[in-house]
Steps between C-alpha positions, in 0.01 A plus 500: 500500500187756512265643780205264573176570726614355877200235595306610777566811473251684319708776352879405559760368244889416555754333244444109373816428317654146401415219360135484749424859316593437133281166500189698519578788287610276220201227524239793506690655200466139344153525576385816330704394208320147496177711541628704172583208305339225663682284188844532646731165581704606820815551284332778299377643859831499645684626159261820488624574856853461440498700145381787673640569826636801600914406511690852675557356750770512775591314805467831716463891476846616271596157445561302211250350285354136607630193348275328295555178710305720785189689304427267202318680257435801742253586712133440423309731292129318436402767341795505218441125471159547454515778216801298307397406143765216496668244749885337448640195661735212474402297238624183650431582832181713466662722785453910488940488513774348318740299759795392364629285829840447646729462173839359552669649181751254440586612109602845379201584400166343629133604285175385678177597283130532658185600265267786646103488432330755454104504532267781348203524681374815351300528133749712341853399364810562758835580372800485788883637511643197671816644733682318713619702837755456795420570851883623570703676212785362700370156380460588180837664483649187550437354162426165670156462398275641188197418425329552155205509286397509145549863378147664395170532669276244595151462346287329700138480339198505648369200716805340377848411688862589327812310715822717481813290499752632809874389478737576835908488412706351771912663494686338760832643445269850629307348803604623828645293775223291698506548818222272649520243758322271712662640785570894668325616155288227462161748632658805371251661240783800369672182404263362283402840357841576420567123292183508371361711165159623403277731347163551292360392182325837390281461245336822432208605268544876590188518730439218741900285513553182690790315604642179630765494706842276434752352705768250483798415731763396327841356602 
């Protein structure tokens, strides 16, 4: 949502919120990045975006934090995405997230693996703590799912690209009951936010981090 001039007016504003107000304020910040690096693929575009949005975010005042399913990789902030030395993605599926899908675990343990690249745009040498995050401590207090990455920083020289391996661990025996349906439950998002688990990919250079967000919903 934001406050956008009212046509007609002259002088008034109100709210533009939805889908008919984020269209706009993401294809003009697509545009000044384009006019920035005019050498970007749309992956790259949309990657910078979703590294660097801003993720505190709830689903009202003094409630709990959004679920990733809901904000993504945050709220836009062109001008973070613009300053970024670096972009990370998918390697498989050049998207700015890692989606690990509906996963019916149907073995103790379950491992799915994804590969993260990361691009340095700048002419200096990057080096990045890689940690992976939960949205919920209660989800990570579970002990269903871990996710993991090579110990150590990662170089990434200049110009250059560096992909970081990213493994997720599946426990059954410790995923909660799934309560979804096709029926009364079937539209019900607390549902889904409560069967599903995410976080961020932080990878952090100790002036100017990015992330990708993660999700999976196993069963």
């Amino acid at each position: 949502a934001s406050v956008s001039a009212l046509a007609g007016s002259g002088s008034g504003v109100e709210p533009f919120g939805g889908t008919s107000g984020a269209s706009p304020m993401v294809a003009g910040s697509a545009a000044l990045l384009l006019e920035a690096y005019p050498g970007l693929i749309p992956a790259e575009v949309k990657a910078r975006l979703m590294n660097t949005g801003y993720t505190d975010i709830t689903t009202g005042p003094g409630t709990a934090l959004a679920p990733i399913t809901r904000i993504g990789g945050g709220e836009v902030r062109v001008d973070r995405a613009l300053a970024t030395p670096a972009a990370a993605w998918d390697d498989d599926t050049l998207q700015g997230g890692l989606s690990f899908g509906f996963v019916d675990v149907d073995k103790d343990t379950v491992v799915l693996h994804k590969k993260v690249r990361v691009r340095n745009y700048s002419d200096d040498d990057v080096s990045y703590s890689v940690t992976p995050t939960f949205r919920y401590q209660e989800d990570a207090d579970t002990g269903a799912i871990s996710v993991s990455v090579p110990p150590g920083k990662v170089k990434v020289k200049a110009g250059k690209d560096a992909v970081i391996p990213v493994k997720m661990t599946i426990t059954g025996a410790n995923l909660p009951g799934n309560f979804m349906s096709s029926g009364s439950s079937g539209a019900d998002a607390g549902t889904l936010t409560a069967n599903e688990f995410d976080g961020y990919l932080v990878l952090d250079d100790g002036s100017q981090p990015i992330h990708l967000p993660w999700h999976v919903l196993p069963r």
